[in-house]
N, C-alpha and C positions, 0 to 999 in steps of 0.2 A: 142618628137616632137621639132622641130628649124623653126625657123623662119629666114630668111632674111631681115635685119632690110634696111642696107645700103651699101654705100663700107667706109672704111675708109676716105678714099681721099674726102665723102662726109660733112666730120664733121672737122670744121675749128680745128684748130692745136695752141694753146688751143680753144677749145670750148663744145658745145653742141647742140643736135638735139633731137626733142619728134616727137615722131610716136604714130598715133591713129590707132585702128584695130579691128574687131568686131562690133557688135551691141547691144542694150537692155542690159540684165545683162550680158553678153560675150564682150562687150567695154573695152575694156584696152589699158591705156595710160601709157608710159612709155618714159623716157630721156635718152640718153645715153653723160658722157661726155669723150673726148679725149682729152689726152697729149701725145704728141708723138707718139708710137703704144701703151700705153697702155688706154683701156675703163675700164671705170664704166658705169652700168648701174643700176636705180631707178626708181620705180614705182611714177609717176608725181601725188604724196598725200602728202601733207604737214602733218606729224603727229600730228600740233597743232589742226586743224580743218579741214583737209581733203580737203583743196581748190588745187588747180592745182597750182605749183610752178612759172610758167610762167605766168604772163599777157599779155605780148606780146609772138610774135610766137620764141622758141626757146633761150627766153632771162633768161634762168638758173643759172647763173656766175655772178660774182663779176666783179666789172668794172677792176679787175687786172687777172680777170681769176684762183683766186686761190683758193675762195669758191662757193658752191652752196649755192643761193639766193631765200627766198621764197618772191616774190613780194607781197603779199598781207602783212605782217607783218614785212620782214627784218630779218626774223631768218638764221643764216649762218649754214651751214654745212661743214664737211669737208670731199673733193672727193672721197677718197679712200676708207674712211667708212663707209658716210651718217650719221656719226654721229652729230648731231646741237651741235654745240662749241657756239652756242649766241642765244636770245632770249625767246619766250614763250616756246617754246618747248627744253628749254636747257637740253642734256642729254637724250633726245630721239632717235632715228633712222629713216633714209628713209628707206623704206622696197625694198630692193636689188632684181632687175629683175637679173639672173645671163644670162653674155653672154662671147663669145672669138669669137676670132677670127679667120675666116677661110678664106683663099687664099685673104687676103684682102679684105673680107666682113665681118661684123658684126652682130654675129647673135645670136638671142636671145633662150636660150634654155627654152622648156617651160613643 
């Protein structure tokens, strides 16, 4: 099954964008971020305690855009992997929603 997240063109250059979907135990929240054409995407759980990575809407990145930021504690990660290079959760993973790219949309395979 795929999903249709966004279009490229919708997620700033660097940046990132979280998409909510489902309801009750079928809700799933996930980020995706972009550099150039290439996405990563990540399930929106912080591995130290499960809190949503963003406090604010869509605010996932480092003010340089080079890591992912868990706002509730500061733990960084790095884009490519999800892997956390700092904090409590050092040496952990975001758990990888996998997506590609299709005609210039982003889409989630599930």
């Amino acid at each position: 099954m795929r999903r249709v997240l966004c279009r490229l063109d919708d997620i700033a250059d660097p940046g990132a964008k979280g998409f909510v979907f489902g309801e009750g135990t079928e809700r799933r929240e996930v980020f995706v971020v972009r550099n150039g054409a290439a996405v990563h995407a990540y399930e929106n759980s912080c591995p130290h305690i499960g809190t949503p990575l963003d406090f604010l809407p869509d605010q996932f990145l480092t003010r340089d855009a080079t890591q992912i930021r868990c706002s509730t504690h500061g733990a960084r990660f790095e884009i490519a992997s999800g892997r956390c290079v700092s904090g409590p959760c050092k040496g952990d993973r975001l758990t990888q929603a996998p997506v590609r790219l299709e005609a210039g949309a982003v889409v989630l395979i599930e």
